[in-house]
Backbone as numpy.savetxt, mean C-alpha at the origin, in Angstrom:
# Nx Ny Nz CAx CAy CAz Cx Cy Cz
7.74 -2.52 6.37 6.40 -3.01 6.17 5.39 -2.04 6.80
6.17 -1.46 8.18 4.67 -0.50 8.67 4.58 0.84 7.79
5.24 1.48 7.25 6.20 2.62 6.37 4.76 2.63 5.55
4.94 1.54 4.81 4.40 1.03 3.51 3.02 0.44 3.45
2.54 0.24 4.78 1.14 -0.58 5.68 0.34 1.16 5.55
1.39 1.36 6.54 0.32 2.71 6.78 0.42 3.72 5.20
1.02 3.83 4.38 0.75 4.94 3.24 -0.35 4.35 2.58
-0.70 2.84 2.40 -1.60 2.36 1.30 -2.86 2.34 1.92
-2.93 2.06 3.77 -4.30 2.40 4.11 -4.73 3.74 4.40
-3.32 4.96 4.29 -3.91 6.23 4.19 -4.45 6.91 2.92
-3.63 5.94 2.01 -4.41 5.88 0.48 -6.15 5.63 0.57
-5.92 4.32 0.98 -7.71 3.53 0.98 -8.57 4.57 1.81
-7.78 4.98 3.04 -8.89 5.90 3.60 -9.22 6.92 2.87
-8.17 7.40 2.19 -8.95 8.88 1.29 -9.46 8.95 -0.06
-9.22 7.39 -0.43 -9.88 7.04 -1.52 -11.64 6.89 -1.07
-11.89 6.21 -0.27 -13.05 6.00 0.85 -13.92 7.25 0.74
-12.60 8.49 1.45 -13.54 9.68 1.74 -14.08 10.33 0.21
-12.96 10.42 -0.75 -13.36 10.78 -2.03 -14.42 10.29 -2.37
-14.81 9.29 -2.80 -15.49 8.34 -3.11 -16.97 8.31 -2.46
-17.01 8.90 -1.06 -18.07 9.56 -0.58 -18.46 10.72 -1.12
-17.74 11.44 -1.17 -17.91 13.21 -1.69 -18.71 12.93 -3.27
-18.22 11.73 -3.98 -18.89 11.64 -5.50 -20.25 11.18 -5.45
-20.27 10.46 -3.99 -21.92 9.87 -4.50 -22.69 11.31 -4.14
-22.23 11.91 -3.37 -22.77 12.91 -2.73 -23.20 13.96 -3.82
-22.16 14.26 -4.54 -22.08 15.39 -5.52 -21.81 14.73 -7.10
-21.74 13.66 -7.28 -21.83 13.17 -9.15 -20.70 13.69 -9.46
-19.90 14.73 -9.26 -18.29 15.16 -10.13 -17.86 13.97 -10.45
-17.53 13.21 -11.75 -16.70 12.15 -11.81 -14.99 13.21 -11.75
-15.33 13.94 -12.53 -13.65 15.13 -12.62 -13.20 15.35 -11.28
-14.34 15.78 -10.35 -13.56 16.09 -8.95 -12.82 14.62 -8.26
-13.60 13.81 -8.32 -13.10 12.60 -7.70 -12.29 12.15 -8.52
-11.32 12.01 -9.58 -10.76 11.47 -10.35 -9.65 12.76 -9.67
-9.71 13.73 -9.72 -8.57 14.75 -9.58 -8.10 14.17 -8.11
-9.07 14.64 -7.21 -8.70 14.13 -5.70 -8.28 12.80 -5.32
-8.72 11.29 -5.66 -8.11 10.62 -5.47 -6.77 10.42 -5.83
-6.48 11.11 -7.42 -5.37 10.60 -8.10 -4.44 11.48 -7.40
-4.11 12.53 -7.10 -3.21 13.41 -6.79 -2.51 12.66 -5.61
-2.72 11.87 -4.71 -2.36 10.68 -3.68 -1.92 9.31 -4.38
-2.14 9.30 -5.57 -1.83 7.85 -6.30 -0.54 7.18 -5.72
0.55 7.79 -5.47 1.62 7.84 -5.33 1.96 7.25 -4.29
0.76 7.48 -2.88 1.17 6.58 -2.09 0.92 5.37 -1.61
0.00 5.15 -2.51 -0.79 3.40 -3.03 -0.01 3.18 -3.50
1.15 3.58 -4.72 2.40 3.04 -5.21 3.41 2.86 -4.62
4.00 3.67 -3.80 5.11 3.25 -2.87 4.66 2.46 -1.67
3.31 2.41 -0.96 3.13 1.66 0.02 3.03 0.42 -0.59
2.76 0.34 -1.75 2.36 -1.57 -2.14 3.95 -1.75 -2.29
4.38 -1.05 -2.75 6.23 -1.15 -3.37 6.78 -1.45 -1.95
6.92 -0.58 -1.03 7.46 -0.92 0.37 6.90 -2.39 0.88
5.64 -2.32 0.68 4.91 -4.13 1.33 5.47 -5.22 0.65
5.65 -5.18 -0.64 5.83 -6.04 -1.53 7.60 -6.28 -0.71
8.82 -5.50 -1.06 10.37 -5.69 -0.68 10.06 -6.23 0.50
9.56 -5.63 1.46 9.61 -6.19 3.00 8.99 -7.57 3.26
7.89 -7.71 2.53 7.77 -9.31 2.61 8.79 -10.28 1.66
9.17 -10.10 0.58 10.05 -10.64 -0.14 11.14 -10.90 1.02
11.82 -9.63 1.80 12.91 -9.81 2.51 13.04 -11.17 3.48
11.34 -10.74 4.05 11.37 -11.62 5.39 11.15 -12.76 4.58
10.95 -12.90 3.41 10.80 -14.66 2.53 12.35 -15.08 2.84
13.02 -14.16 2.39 14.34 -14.87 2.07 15.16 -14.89 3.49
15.01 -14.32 4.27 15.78 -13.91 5.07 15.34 -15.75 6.01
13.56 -15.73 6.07 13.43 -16.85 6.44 13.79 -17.91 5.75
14.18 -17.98 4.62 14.30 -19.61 3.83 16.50 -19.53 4.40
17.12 -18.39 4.39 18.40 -18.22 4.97 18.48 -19.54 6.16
17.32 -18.73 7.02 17.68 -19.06 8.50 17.45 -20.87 8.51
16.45 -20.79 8.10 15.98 -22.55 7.71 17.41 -23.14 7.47
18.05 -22.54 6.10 19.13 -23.33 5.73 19.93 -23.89 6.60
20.40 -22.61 7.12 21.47 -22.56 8.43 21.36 -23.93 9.77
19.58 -23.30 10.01 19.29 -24.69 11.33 19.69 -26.36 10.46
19.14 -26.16 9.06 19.36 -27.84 8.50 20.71 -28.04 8.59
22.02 -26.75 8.42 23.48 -27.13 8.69 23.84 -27.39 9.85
23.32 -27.43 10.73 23.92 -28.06 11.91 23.82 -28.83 12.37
């Protein structure tokens, strides 16, 4: 989860900074090049967030089971 925490807010941050540089300068091409070339880690960080909470879903509905068996 932190793996995957930190790639998508190092995404947002440089989406942020891009995104400054366009109001600054109008390039829609530059900012479309620069953000996207990072796309990748908005994709694997949501991908990593997404498994790791799924895990801790199941892993917690496991443990539940277990305490109701005894």
């Amino acid at each position: 989860m932190i793996v995957g925490f930190v790639l998508f807010m190092g995404f947002m941050i440089w989406l942020f900074i891009c995104a400054a540089r366009y109001f600054a300068s109008a390039d829609e091409a530059e900012f479309r090049v620069q953000y996207r070339s990072y796309m990748w880690a908005a994709k694997y960080g949501l991908g990593l967030c997404l498994l790791a909470w799924c895990w801790a879903l199941f892993s917690s509905i496991a443990l539940m089971r277990q305490i109701k068996k005894m």
